[in-house]
C-alpha positions in Angstrom: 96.4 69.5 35.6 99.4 71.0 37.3 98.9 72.1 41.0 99.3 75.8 41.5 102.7 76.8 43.0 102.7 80.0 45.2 105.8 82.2 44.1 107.3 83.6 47.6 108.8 87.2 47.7 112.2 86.3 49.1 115.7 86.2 48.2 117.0 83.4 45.6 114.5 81.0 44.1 113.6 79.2 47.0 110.5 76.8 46.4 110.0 76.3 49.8 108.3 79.2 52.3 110.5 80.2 54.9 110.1 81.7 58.1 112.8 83.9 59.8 113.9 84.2 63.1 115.2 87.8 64.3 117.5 88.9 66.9 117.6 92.2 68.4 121.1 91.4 69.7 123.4 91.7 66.6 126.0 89.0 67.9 123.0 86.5 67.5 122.6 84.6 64.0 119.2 84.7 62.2 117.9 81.6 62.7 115.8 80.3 59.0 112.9 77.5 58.7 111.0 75.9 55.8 108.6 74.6 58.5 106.0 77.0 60.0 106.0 74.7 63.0 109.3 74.5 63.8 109.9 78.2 63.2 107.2 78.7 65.8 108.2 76.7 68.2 111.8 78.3 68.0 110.4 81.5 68.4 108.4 80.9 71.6 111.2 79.4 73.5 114.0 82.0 72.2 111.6 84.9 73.4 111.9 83.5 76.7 115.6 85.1 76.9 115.9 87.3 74.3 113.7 90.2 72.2 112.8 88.4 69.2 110.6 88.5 66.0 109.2 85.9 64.1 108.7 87.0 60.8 107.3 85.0 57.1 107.5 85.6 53.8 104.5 86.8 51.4 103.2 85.8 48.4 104.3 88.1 45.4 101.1 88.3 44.3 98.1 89.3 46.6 95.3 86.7 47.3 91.9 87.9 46.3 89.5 89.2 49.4 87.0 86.7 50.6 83.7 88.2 51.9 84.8 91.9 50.1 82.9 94.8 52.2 80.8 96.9 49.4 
């Protein structure tokens, strides 16, 4: 049976998730990751010096609720 492959709302067809690093100053580059981790860790030492957002991509489709309130 064929795993399940999450379809990411991003630009191209990218496979891979990927994680964005965002710059208030507009002479810096966006920095892209197809590692949570590494994206992360960018992120916390770049906010150190600069105003900064970390931002991820969603799935297209929207996971079911657990534990639903009635």
């Amino acid at each position: 049976m064929a795993e399940h492959q999450e379809i990411w709302c991003q630009p191209s067809d990218q496979p891979k998730r990927q994680f964005l690093v965002l710059f208030d100053d507009p002479q810096m580059d966006l920095a892209v990751f197809d590692d949570e981790e590494e994206a992360r860790a960018f992120w916390e030492k770049a906010n150190l010096n600069w105003t900064c957002y970390l931002m991820g991509t969603m799935p297209r489709t929207q996971s079911p609720s657990k534990g639903k309130p009635t």
